[in-house]
C-alpha positions in Angstrom: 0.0 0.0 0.0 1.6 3.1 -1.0 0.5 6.7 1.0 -1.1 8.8 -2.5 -0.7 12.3 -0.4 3.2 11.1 -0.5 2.9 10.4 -4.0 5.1 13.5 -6.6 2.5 12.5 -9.5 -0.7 12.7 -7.2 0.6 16.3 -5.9 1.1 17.1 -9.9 -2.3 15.8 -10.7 -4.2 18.0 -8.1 -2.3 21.3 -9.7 -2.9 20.3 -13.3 -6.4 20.1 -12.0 -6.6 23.1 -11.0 -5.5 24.3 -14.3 -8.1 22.5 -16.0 -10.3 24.5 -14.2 -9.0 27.3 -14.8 -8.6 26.6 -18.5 -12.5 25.5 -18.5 -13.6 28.2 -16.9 -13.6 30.8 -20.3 -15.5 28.3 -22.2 -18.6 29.2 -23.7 -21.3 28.6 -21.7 -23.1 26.3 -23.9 -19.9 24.0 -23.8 -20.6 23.5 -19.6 -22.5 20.3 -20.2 -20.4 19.2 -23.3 -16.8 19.9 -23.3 -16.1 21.8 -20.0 -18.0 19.0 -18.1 -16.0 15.9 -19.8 -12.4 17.8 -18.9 -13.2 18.3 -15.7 -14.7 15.0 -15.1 -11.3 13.1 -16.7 -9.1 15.5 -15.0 -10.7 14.7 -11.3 -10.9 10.8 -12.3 -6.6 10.8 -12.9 -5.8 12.2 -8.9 -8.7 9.9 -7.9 -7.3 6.8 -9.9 -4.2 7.5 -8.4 -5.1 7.7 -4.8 -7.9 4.5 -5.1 -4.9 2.4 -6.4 -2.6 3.6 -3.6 -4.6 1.9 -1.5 -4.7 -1.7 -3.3 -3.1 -4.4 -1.8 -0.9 -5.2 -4.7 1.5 -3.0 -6.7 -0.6 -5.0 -10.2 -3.3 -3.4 -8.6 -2.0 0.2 -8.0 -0.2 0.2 -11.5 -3.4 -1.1 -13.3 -5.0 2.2 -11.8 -2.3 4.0 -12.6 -2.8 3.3 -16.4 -6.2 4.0 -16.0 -4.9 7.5 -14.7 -2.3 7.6 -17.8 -5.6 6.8 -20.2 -7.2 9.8 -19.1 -4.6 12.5 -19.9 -4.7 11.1 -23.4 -8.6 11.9 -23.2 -8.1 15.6 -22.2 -5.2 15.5 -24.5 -7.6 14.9 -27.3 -10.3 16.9 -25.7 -7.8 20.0 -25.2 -7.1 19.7 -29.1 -10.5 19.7 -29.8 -10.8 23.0 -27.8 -7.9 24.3 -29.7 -9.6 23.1 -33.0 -13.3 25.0 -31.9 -10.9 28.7 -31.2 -12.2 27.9 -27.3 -8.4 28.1 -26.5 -4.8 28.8 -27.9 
């Protein structure tokens, strides 16, 4: 079991959440229940992967979350380009 609030991606994960945030919040409004709400919702789902598989009993476990963690920054990835693509960001 490995302690997540030790963890130097987990601490990187909350700020780049933040940023997300951030990021989201000059949207257009009509993009909160599209593509604002599917950032945010990928962004919070990597520091919570990370921390649910800190707390499995195997390191299979916690590096099986982890890759579910890696999977979504390739979804905001994507989503982010997108957002460049629409002019909602540079």
């Amino acid at each position: 079991m490995h302690r997540f609030k030790e963890l130097q991606v987990w601490k990187s994960s909350r700020i780049f959440c933040k940023s997300i945030y951030e990021i989201t919040a000059s949207f257009p409004n009509e993009e909160k229940f599209g593509l604002v709400s599917q950032l945010r919702r990928a962004n919070v789902s990597i520091a919570s992967n990370i921390a649910e598989g800190a707390f499995r009993r195997s390191n299979k476990d916690f590096y099986r979350f982890l890759e579910i963690a890696i999977g979504s920054t390739y979804e905001i990835k994507t989503q982010l380009l997108i957002a460049t693509d629409l002019d909602f960001m540079n």
